[in-house]
C-alpha positions as CSV (number, residue, x, y, z in Angstrom):
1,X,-23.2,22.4,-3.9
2,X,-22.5,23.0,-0.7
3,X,-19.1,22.4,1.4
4,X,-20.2,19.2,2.7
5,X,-21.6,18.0,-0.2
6,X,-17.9,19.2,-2.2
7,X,-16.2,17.0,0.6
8,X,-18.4,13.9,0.0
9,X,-18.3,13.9,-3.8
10,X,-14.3,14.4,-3.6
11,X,-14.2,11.1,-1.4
12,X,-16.5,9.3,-3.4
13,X,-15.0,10.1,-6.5
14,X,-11.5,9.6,-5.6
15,X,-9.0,6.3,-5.9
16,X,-7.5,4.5,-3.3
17,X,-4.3,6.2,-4.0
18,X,-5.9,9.4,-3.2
19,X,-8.0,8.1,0.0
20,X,-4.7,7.0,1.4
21,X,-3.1,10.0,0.8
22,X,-5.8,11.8,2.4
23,X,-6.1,9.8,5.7
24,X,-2.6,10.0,6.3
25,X,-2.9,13.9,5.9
26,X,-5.6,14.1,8.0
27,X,-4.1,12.1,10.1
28,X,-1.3,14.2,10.6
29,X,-3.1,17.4,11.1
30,X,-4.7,15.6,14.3
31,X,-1.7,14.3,15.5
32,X,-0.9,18.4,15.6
33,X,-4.2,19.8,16.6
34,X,-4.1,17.1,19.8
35,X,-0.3,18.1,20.7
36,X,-1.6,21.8,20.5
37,X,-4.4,20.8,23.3
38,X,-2.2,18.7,25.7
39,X,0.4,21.8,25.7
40,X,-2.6,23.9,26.5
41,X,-3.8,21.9,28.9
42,X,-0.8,21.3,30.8
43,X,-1.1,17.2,30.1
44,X,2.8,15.6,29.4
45,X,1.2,13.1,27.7
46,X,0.1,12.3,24.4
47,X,-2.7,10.0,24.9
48,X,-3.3,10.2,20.5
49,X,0.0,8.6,19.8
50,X,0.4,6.5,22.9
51,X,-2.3,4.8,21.8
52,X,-1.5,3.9,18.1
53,X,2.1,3.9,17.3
54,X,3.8,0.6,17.1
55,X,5.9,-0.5,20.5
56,X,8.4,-2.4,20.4
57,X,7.8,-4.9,22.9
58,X,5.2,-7.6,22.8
59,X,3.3,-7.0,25.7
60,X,2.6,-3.4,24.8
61,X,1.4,-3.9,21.7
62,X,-0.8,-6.8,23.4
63,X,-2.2,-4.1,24.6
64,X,-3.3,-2.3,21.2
65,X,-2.9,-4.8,18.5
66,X,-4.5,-2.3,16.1
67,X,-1.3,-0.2,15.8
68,X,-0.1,-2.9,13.8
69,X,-1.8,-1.0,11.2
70,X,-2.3,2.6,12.4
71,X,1.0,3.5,13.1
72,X,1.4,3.5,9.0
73,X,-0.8,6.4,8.7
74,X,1.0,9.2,11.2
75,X,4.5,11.1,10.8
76,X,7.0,12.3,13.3
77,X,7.4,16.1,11.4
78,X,6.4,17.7,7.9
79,X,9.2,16.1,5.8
80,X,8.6,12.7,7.2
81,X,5.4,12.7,5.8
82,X,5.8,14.6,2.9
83,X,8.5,12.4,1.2
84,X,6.6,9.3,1.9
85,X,3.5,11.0,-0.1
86,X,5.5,11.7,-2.7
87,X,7.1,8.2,-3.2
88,X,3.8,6.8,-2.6
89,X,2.3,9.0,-5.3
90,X,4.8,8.1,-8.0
91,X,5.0,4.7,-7.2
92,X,1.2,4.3,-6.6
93,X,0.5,6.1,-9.9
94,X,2.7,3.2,-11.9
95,X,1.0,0.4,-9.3
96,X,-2.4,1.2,-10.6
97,X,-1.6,0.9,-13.9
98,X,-1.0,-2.5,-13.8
99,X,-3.3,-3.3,-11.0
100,X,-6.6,-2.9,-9.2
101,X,-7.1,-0.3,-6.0
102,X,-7.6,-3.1,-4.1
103,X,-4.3,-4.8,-4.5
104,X,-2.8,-1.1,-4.2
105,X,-4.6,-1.5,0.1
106,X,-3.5,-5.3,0.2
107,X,0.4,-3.9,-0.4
108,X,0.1,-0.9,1.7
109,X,-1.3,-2.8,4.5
110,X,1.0,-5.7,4.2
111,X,4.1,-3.5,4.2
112,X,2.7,-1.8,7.6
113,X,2.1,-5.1,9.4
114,X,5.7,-6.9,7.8
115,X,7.7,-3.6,8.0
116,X,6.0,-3.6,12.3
117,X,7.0,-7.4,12.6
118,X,10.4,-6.9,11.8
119,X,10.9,-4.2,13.7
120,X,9.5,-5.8,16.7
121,X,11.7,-9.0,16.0
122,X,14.5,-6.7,15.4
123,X,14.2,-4.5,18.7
124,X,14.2,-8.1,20.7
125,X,16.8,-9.9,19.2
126,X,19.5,-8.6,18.3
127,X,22.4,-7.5,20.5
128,X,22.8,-3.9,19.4
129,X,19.2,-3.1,20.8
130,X,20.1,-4.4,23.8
131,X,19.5,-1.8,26.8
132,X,17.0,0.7,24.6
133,X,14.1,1.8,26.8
134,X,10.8,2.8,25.5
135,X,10.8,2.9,21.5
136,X,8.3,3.3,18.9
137,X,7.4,2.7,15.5
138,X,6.1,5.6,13.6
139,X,5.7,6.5,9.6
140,X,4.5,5.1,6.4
141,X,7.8,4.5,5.4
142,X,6.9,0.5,5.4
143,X,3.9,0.3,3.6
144,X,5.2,2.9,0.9
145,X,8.2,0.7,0.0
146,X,5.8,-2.1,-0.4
147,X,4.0,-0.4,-2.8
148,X,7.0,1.0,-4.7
149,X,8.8,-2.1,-4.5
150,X,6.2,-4.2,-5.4
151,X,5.4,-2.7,-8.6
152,X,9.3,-2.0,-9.4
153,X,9.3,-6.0,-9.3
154,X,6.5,-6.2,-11.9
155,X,8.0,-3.6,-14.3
156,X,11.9,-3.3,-13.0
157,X,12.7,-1.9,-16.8
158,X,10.2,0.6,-17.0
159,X,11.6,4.3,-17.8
160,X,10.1,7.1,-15.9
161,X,11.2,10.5,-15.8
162,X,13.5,12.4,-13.6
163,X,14.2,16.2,-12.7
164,X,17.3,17.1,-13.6
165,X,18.1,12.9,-13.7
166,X,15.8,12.1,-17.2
167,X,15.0,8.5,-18.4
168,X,15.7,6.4,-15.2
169,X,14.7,2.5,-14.8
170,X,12.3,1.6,-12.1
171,X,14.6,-0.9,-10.6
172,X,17.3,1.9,-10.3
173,X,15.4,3.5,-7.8
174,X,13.8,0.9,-6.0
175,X,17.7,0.2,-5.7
176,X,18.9,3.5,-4.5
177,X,15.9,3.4,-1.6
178,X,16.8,-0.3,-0.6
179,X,20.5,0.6,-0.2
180,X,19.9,4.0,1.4
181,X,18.7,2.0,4.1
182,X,21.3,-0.2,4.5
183,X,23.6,2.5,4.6
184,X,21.8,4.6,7.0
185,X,21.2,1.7,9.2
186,X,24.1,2.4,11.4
187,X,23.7,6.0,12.1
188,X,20.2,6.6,12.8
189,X,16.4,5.0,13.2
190,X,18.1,1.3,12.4
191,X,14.6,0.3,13.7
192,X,13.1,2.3,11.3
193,X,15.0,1.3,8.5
194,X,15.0,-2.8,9.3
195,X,11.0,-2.0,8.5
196,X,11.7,-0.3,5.7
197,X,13.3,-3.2,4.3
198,X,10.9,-5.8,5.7
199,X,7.9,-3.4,3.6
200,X,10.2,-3.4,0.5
201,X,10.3,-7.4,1.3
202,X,6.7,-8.5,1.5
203,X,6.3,-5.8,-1.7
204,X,8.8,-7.7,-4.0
205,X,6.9,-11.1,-2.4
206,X,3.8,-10.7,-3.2
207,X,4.6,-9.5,-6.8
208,X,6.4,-12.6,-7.1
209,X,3.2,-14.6,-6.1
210,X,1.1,-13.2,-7.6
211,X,2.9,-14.0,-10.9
212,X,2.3,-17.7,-9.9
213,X,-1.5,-16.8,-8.8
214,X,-1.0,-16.7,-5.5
215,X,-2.7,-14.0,-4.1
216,X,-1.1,-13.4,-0.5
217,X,-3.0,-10.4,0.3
218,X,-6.6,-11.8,-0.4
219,X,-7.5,-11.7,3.2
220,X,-7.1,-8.3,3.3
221,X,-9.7,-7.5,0.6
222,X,-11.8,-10.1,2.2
223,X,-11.8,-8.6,5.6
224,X,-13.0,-5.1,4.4
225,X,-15.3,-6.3,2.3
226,X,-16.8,-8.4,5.4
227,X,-16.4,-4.3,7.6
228,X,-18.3,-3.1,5.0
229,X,-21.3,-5.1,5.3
230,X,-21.1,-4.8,9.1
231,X,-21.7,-1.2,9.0
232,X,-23.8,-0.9,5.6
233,X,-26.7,0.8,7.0
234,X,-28.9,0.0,4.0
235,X,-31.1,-2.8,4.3
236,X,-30.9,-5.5,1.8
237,X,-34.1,-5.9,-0.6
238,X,-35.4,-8.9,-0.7
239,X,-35.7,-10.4,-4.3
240,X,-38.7,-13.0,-5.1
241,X,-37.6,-15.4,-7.9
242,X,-39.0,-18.7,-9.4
243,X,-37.2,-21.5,-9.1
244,X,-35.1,-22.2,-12.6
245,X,-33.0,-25.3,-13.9
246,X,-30.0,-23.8,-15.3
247,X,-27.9,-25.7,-18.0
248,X,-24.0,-25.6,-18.0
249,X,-22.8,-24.8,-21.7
250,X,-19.5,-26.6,-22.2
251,X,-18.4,-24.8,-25.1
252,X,-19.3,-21.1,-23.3
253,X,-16.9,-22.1,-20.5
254,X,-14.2,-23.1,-23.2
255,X,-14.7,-19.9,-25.0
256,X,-14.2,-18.0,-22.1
257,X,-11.1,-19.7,-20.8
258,X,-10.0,-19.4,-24.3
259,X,-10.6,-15.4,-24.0
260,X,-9.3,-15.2,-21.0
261,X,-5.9,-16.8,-22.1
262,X,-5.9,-14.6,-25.2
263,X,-6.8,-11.1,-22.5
264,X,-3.5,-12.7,-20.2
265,X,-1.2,-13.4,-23.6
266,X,-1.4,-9.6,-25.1
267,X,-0.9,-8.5,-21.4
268,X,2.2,-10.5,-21.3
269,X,3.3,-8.8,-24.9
270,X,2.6,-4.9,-23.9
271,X,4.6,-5.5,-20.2
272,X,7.3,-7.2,-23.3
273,X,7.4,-4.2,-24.7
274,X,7.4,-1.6,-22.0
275,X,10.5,-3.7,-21.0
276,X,12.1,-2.9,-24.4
277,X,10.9,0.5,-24.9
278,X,8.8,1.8,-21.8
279,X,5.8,2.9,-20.9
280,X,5.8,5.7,-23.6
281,X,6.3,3.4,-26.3
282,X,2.6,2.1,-26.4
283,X,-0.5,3.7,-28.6
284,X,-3.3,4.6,-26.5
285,X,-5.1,1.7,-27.1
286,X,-2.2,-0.5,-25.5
287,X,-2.4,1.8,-22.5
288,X,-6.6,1.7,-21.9
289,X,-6.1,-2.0,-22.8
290,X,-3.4,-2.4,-19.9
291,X,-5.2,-0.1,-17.8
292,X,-8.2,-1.9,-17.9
293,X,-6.6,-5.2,-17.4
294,X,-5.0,-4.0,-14.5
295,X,-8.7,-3.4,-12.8
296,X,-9.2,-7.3,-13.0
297,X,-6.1,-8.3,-11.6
């Protein structure tokens, strides 16, 4: 297997937590390898963020409405982005095991377009921005919280391990992050940390709807599923089929709800019990069980 072929099979074969992961590294080494060129070439621009960090001001982003979105996926320096991997890791690793990789996409991208709206609202409204020149929006620091909040909402009792810290509640730290930004807010990046807290927001939101079945972030899934087909280069086969008359069966459809109540009831028990006793308390059944259950969600 070639290179390439390694490359292609590792993309194919990986989750959405991974992708993400991935795009935003990649997406930092070209943020590098373009700075490197400019310098070299004596440009004092930098046409590669210019065009897809978030501005502040409504006309600019006019201009670019994708950096709604893009900005989410590129870092100011190495520690910027490599503490919003690791959060998004730990928290993405709990998200999927309650739900699908496409809710884990509908949360990131939600954070990143909340967390930019705040921001933006924040930068024109209130007095203490008053007089700030040119300012952007940069990080994933949005769209992370969303995540990490989100699923901290779902399962706010569940223990997870610590260096040096041990057993720690996952509300505890979705906590600590919520109020480091408050604190910080003051001192420095308070447009930074407003989006923070509009991610972790729309994260605890949607969590919250979607335990009434409201799914807030449907479009999302929706909309890639429609880019998908746009570019699919593979052309559809046609299928020849006879015309059928199909009959409803009543009591299949009752059986079915009837299973599906029964599927949503033991979920409701093992998320009971990781409440009482965490995650580490259930048999490997309950955990493929859950797992599995979180796919369909």
């Amino acid at each position: 297997m070639t290179t390439k072929e390694q490359i292609i099979y590792k993309y194919k074969t990986a989750n959405v937590l991974e992708k993400l992961i991935g795009l935003n590294v990649i997406m930092f080494i070209l943020t590098y390898v373009f700075r490197a060129l400019f310098f070299l070439m004596n440009i004092q621009t930098n046409f590669f963020l210019d065009w897809l960090v978030f501005p502040k001001d409504l006309m600019d982003f006019v201009l670019k409405p994708w950096s709604i979105v893009t900005y989410a996926f590129l870092h100011a320096g190495f520690l910027h982005i490599l503490f919003n991997m690791i959060i998004l890791y730990f928290g993405g690793q709990q998200f999927l095991t309650f739900y699908s990789g496409k809710k884990l996409l509908n949360y990131y991208i939600l954070g990143a377009i909340f967390g930019a709206l705040i921001y933006m609202l924040s930068y024109n409204l209130f007095p203490a921005f008053a007089g700030i020149g040119k300012s952007y929006l940069i990080g994933a620091s949005a769209a992370v919280m969303a995540v990490f909040i989100g699923i901290a909402t779902k399962v706010p009792n569940l223990n997870v391990k610590l260096f040096l810290l041990g057993n720690i509640k996952l509300w505890w730290i979705a906590a600590f992050f919520v109020l480091m930004d408050i604190i910080q807010m003051p001192f420095d990046n308070p447009g930074g940390h407003l989006a923070h807290l509009g991610g972790a927001f729309i994260g605890y939101f949607y969590t919250k709807q979607l335990d009434k079945g409201n799914d807030i972030g449907k479009w999302i899934e929706n909309l890639i599923a429609g880019f998908q087909q746009l570019f699919d280069s593979k052309p559809k086969r046609k299928s020849k089929s006879n015309m059928k008359t199909v009959y409803k069966n009543k009591s299949y459809k009752k059986a079915s709800k009837a299973e599906k109540d029964d599927k949503q009831k033991r979920v409701d028990d093992i998320l009971d019990k990781i409440s009482q006793s965490g995650y580490e308390s259930l048999t490997k059944e309950e955990k493929d069980f859950l797992f599995n259950a979180g796919k369909d969600i």
